[in-house]
N, C-alpha and C positions, 0 to 999 in steps of 0.2 A: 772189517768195517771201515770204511769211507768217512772222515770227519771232515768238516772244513771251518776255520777259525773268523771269525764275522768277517774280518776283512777279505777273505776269499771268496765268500757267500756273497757280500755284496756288489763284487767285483761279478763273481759266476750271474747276479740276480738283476746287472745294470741299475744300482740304487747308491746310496751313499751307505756307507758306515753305520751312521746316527738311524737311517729308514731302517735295516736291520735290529739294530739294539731295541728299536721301538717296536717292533715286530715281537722280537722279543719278551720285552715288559707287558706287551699286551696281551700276552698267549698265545699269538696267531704261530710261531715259532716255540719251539724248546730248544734249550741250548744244557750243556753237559763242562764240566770242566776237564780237561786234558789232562795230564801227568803235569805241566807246568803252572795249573791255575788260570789254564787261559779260555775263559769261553766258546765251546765248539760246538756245530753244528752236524747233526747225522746226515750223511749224506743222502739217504732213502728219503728221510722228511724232506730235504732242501727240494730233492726233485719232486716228490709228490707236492711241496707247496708252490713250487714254479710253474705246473704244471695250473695248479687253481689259478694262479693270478693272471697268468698269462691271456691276453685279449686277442679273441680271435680279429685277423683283418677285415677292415669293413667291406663290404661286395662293393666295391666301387663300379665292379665290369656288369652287374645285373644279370650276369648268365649262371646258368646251372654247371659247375667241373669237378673232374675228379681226380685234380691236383689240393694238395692238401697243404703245401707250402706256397704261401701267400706274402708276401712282405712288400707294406706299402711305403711309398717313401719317396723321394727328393730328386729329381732328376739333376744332379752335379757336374755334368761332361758330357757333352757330347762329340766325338773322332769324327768324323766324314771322309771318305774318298767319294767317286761316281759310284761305285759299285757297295760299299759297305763300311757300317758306322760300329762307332765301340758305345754304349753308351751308360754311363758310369750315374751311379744314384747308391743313396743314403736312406739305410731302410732301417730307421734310431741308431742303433752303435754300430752297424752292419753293412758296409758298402758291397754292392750286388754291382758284378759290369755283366752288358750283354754284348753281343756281337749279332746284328742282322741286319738287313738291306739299307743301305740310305732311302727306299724308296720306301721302305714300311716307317726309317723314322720318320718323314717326311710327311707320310700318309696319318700317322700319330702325332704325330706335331712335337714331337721330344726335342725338348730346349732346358737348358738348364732354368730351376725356375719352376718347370710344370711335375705337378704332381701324377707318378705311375703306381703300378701294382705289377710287382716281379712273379713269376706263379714258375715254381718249379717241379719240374715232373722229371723223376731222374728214376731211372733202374738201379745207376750204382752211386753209389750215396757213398764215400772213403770218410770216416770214422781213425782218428789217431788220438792216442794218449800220453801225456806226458813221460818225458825222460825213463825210458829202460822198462817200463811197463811188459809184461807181458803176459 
């Protein structure tokens, strides 16, 4: 069984510390003490309550897709040559770069400053875990 100690939960949950412990005190979370006294979190709950909180992205594009990963966010950079731009954006803790035409940024208007929606549609998705895991 998977534990993780508040400060790792709230690290895995992008919140502070103190949002955890209050999570906590309130019930929305149960916590367990370790072998050391130190309040732990089950891994199972953390994702199942990660998974409630979590807000879907607004539709910002108005069309109907059947990508499921969506992250809206901050356009931070944009690369240019004539033929192809990098274009680099902040999607909350999560920096997303793309690579497509200078003429679609152009056509998009992507400038650092304007707000996008990253939408990813991947067959292979690579998944790694910490140190020696296996």
């Amino acid at each position: 069984m998977t534990s993780f100690r508040i400060r790792d939960a709230a690290g895995l949950l992008g919140v502070s510390d103190d949002t955890v412990r209050r999570w906590i005190d309130q019930g929305a979370l149960s916590a367990t003490k370790d072998d050391a006294g130190r309040k732990v979190i089950d891994g199972r709950e953390l994702a199942a309550f990660s998974r409630e909180q979590a807000d879907a992205a607004p539709d910002l594009l108005g069309v109907g897709s059947s990508a499921r990963n969506k992250f809206v966010g901050l356009v931070t950079r944009v690369v240019s040559d004539p033929v192809m731009s990098q274009v680099e954006m902040q999607c909350g803790p999560h920096r997303v770069v793309s690579l497509m035409s200078t003429e679609a940024v152009q056509e998009l208007g992507l400038e650092p400053g304007s707000v996008g929606v990253a939408v990813v549609k991947a067959t292979t998705v690579i998944i790694e875990t910490p140190g020696g895991a296996s």
